[in-house]
C-alpha positions as CSV (number, residue, x, y, z in Angstrom):
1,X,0.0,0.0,0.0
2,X,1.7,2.9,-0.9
3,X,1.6,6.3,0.4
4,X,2.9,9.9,0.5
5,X,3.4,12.3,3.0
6,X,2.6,16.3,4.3
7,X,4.1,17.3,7.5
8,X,1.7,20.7,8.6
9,X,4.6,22.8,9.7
10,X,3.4,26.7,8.7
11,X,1.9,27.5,12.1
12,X,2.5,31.0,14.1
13,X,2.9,29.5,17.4
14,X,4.2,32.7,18.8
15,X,0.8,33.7,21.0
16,X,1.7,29.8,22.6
17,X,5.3,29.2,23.0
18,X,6.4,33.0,23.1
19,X,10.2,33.4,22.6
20,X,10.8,30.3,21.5
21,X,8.9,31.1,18.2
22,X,10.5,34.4,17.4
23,X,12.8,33.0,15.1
24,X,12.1,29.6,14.3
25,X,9.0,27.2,13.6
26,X,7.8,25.1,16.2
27,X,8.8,22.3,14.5
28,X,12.4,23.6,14.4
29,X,12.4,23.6,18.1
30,X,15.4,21.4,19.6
31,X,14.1,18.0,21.8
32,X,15.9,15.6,23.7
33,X,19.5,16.8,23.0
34,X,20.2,16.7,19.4
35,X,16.6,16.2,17.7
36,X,14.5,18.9,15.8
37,X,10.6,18.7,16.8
38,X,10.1,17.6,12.7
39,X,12.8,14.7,13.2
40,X,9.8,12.6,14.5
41,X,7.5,12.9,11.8
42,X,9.9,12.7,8.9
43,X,11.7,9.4,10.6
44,X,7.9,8.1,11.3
45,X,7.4,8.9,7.6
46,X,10.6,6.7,6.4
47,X,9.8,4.0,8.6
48,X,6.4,3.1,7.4
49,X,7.6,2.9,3.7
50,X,6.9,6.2,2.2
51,X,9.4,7.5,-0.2
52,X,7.9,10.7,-0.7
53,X,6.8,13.7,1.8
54,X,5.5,17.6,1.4
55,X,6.5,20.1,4.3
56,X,4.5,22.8,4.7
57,X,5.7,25.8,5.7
58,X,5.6,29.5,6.4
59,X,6.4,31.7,9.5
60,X,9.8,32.0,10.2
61,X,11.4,28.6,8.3
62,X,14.7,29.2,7.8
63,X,15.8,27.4,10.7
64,X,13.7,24.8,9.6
65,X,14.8,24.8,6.0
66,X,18.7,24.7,7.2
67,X,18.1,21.5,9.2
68,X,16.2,20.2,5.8
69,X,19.0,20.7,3.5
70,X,19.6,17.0,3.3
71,X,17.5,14.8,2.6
72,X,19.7,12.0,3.0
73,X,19.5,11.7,6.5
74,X,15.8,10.8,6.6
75,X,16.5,8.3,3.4
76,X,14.5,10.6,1.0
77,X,17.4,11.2,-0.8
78,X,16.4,8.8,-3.9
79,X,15.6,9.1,-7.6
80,X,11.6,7.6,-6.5
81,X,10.6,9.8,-4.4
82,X,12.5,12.6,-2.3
83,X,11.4,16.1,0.3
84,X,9.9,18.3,-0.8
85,X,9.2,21.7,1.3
86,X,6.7,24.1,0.3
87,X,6.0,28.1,1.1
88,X,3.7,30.5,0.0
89,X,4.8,31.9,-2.9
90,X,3.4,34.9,-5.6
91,X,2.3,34.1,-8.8
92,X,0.5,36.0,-11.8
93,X,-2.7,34.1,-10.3
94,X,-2.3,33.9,-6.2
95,X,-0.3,35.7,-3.8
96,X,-1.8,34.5,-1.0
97,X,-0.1,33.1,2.9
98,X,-1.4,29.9,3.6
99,X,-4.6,31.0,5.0
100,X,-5.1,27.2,6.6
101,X,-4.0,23.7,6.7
102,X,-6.2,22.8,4.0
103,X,-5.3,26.0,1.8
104,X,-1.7,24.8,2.5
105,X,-2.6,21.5,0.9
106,X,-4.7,23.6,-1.8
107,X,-1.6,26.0,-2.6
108,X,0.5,23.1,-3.6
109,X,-2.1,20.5,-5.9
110,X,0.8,20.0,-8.1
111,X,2.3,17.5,-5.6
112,X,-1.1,15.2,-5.2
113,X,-1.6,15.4,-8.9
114,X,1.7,14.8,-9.9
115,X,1.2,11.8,-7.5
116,X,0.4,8.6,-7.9
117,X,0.1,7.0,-4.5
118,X,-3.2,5.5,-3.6
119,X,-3.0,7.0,0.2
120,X,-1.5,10.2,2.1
121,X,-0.7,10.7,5.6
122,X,-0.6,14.2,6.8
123,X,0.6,14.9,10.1
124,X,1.9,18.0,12.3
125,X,5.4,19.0,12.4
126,X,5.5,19.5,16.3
127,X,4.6,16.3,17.8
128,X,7.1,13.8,19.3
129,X,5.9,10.3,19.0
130,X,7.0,7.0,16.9
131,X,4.5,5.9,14.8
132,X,4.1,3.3,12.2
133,X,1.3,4.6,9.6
134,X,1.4,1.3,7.8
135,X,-1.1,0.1,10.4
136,X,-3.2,2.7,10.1
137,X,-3.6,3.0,6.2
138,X,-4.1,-0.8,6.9
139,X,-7.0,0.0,9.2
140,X,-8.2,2.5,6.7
141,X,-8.7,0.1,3.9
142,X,-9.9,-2.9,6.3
143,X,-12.8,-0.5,7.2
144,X,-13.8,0.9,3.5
145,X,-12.8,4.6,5.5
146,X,-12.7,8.0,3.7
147,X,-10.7,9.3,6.3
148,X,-8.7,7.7,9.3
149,X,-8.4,10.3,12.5
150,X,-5.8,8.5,14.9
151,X,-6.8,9.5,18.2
152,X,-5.5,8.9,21.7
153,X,-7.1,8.2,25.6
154,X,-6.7,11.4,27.4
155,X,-7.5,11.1,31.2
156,X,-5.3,13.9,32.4
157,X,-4.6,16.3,30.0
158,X,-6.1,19.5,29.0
159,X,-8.7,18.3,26.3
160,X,-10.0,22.3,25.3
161,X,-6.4,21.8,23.6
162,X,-7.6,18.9,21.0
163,X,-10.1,18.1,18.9
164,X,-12.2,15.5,20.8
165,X,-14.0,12.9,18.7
166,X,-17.2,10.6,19.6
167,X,-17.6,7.2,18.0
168,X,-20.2,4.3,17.4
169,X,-19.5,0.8,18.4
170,X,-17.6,0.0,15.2
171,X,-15.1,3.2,15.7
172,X,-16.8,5.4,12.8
173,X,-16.9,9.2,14.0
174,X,-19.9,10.4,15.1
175,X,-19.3,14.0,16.3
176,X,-15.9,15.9,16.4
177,X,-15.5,19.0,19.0
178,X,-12.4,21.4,17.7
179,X,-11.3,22.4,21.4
180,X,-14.1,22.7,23.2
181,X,-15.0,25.1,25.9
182,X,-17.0,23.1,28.2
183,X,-16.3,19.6,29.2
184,X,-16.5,17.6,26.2
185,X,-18.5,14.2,26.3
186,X,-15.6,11.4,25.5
187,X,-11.6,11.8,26.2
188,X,-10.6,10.6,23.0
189,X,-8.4,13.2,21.2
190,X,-7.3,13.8,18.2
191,X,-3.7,13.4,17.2
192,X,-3.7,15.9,14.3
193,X,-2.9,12.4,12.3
194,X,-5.2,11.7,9.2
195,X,-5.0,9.2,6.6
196,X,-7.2,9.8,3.5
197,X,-7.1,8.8,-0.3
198,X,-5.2,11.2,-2.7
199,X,-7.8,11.3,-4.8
200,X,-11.0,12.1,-2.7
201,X,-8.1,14.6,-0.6
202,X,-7.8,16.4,-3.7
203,X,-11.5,16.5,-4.5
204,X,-12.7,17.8,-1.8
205,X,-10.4,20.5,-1.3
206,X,-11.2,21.5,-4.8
207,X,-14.9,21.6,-3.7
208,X,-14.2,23.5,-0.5
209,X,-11.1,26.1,-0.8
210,X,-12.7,28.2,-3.6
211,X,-16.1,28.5,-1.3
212,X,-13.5,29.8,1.4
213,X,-13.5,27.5,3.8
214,X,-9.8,26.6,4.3
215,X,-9.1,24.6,7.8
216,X,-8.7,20.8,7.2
217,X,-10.7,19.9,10.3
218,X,-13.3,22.3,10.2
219,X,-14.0,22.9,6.8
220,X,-13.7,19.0,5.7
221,X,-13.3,16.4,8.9
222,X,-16.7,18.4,11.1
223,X,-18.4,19.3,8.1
224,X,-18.4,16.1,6.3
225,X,-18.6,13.7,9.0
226,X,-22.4,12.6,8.3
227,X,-21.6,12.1,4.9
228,X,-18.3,10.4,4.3
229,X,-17.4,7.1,6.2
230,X,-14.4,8.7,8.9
231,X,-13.0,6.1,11.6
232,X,-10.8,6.6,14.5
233,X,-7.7,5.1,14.7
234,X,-6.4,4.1,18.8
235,X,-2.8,4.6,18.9
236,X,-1.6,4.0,22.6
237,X,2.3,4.8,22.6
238,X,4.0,8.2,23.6
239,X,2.6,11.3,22.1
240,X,3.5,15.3,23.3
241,X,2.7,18.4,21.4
242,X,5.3,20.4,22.0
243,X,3.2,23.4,19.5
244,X,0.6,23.7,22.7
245,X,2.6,25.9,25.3
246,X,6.0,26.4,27.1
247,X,5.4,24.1,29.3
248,X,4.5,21.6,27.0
249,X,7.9,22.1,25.2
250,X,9.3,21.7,28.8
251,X,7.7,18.9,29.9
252,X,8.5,17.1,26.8
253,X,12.3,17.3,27.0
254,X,12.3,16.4,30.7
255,X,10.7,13.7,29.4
256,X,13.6,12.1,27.6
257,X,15.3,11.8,30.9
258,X,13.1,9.0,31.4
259,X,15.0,5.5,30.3
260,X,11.8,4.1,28.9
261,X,10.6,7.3,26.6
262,X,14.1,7.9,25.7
263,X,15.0,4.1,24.3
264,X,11.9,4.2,22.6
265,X,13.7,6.6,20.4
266,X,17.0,6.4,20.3
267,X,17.6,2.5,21.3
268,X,14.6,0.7,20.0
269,X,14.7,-0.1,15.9
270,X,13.5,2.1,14.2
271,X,15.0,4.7,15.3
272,X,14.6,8.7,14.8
273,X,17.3,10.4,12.8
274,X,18.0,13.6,12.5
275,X,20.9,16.0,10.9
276,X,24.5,14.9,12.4
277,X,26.7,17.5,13.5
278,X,30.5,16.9,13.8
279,X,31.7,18.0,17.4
280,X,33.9,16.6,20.0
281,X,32.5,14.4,23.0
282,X,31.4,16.3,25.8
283,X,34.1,17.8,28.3
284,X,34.0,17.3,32.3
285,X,36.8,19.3,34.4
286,X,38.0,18.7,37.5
287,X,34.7,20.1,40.0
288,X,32.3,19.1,37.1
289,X,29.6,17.1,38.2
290,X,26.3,16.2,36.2
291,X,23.7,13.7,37.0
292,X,20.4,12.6,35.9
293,X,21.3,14.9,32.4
294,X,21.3,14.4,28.8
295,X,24.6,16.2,27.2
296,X,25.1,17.3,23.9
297,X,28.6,17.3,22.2
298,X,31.2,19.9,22.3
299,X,29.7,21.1,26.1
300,X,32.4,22.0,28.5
301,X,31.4,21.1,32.0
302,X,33.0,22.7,35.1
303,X,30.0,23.4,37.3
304,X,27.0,20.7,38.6
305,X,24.2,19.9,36.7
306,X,20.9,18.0,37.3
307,X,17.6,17.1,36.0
308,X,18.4,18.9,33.1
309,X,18.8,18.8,29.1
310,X,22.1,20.6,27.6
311,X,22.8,21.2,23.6
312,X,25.5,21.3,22.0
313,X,28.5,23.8,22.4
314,X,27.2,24.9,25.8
315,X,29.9,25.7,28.4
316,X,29.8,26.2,32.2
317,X,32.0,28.0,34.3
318,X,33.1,26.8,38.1
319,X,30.5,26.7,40.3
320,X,27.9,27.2,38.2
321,X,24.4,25.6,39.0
322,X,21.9,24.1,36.4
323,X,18.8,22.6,37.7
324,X,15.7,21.2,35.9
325,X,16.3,23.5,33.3
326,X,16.9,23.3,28.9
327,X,20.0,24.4,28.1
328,X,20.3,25.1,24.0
329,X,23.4,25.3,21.6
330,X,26.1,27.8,22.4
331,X,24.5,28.6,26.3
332,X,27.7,30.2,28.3
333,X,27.2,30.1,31.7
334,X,29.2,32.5,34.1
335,X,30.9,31.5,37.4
336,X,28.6,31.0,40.2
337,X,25.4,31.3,38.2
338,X,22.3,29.4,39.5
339,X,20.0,27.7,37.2
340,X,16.4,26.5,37.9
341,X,13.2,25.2,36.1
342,X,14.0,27.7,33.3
343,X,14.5,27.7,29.1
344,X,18.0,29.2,28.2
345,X,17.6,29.8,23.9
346,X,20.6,29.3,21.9
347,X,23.5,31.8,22.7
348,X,22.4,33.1,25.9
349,X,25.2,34.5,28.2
350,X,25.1,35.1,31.3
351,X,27.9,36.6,33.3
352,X,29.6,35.8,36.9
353,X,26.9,35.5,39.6
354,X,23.9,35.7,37.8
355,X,20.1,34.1,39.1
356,X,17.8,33.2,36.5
357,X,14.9,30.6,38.8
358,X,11.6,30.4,37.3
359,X,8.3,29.5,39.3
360,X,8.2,25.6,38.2
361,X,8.5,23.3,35.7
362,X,5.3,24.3,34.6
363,X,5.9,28.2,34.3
364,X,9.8,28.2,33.2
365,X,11.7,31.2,33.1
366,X,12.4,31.9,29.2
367,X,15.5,34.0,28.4
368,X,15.4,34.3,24.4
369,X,17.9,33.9,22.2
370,X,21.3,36.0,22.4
371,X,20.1,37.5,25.6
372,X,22.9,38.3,28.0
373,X,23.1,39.3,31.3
């Protein structure tokens, strides 16, 4: 069964994740150490069989277009098939921004015509999971399905987050709520994971875009859900949106110091690639001492470090203090600073002495990139 691709990666996250967003897509964000947020979906994509995937694209990309300069590292680097990324762009006829996922879709036709895989997976760009669509497109055709919404079991999250479906007996979606404001009837949510025919995908965007409508969940999953046949697909493994907030972007990394979560990636086959980058092994002085941490290369330790995740090329000066806190590439860290339940963006310096706590884990302090202090 073969299948192509679209990773949604074009949203303005800015109003949820703040800083983090003011120069780089969500799904540019650094995870775990040495991943990029659209690692996940582009590995997922490679390990399921499908030779050929569309990112979408649009506020501030060009960190996310530098990691994509290769497609090698994904294996899409082949004469069938290959990555493609999309933006807007201005034309004689349209010079329209995406003005929705399913515009996004609409702006680029040329790839699902030019097609000729029976299925397509879209997915988001910012969510960190391991996934192997081959069971769902299987699903999808066991069930005669239009459309295939994978969803997951939500008891303790916030479900005005998600799209919540409702389902019949035999899985077929009955109702969809798009983040609902009172307390919606099932805790099933939506993974932002669809599987759909290239064909009907194409006609129905070509009946719906020119009346407007241009959201992919509104505009086609709600409003067609009495008339085309859409199941739900349960997928019960580790899943984080790290596009939702700060402290969903926190909690996510924190969660790769857990063994379990982080073999899943890294140790268990398939694994998630990502872009290499050549540095030496981390450095620990005499003084250094780090525990319960994930270490990128090239860092220089001299101070203590714990519960926390540190980039690449970060250094720490003598007696320095890092706790629960994200460390990104190129962080200095002055002598006898004191680090807790805080972000630190790329190139942030701080000099000798210097305090930066925030509240908790779930409100981080956020310094953004190049500050220094």
């Amino acid at each position: 069964m073969k299948a192509i691709g679209i990773i949604l990666a074009g949203g303005n996250n800015k109003g949820r994740l703040g800083a983090l967003t003011d120069h780089r897509a969500a799904a540019a964000l650094p995870i775990g150490g040495c991943y990029r947020a659209i690692d996940f979906s582009l590995s997922n994509m490679t390990n399921s069989g499908i030779r050929k995937a569309a990112i979408l694209t649009q506020y501030n990309s060009r960190s996310l277009r530098d990691h994509l300069t290769s497609s090698k590292w994904w294996n899409f680097g082949r004469k069938q098939g290959g990555l493609f990324v999309f933006t807007p762009f201005t034309s004689n006829e349209d010079s329209n921004w995406f003005r929705g996922t399913a515009d996004s879709i609409y702006q680029n036709m040329t790839y699902l015509m030019r097609s000729s895989e029976e299925y397509v997976v879209i997915t988001s760009g910012d969510a960190i999971y391991k996934m192997d669509y081959r069971q769902v497109i299987a699903q999808h055709v066991e069930k005669g399905a239009d459309i295939t919404v994978v969803y997951q079991k939500m008891e303790e999250k916030d479900l005005s987050k998600f799209g919540v479906l409702e389902m019949d007996e035999d899985g077929r979606l009955t109702a969809f709520v798009e983040k609902p404001t009172t307390p919606p009837p099932s805790n099933m949510a939506s993974l932002g994971i669809y599987v759909i025919s290239r064909k009907l995908l194409i006609n129905l965007l070509n009946q719906v875009v020119p009346e407007g409508r241009y959201d992919l969940v509104q505009d086609i999953i709600i409003r067609f859900t009495k008339t085309l046949k859409i199941y739900g697909y349960e997928f019960n493994g580790y899943w984080n949106a790290i596009g939702s907030g700060v402290s969903a972007y926190f909690a996510t990394n924190m969660d790769f110091l857990n063994k379990d979560i982080r073999d899943t990636f890294v140790n268990e086959y398939p694994y998630i690639e990502t872009k290499p980058k050549d540095e030496p092994p981390a450095k620990y002085n005499i003084g250094a001492e780090v525990t319960d941490s994930i270490v990128g290369s090239g860092t220089i330790f001299n101070g203590k470090v714990d519960h926390s995740i540190v980039f690449r090329k970060v250094y720490i000066a003598e007696d320095a203090q890092v706790r629960n806190s994200i460390l990104m590439e190129g962080c200095r860290i002055g002598r006898g600073c004191v680090v807790e339940n805080a972000i630190l963006d790329k190139e942030v310096e701080l000099s000798d002495g210097q305090r930066i706590i925030g509240v908790s884990s779930d409100e981080p302090a956020v310094l953004k990139k190049g500050t220094r202090l």
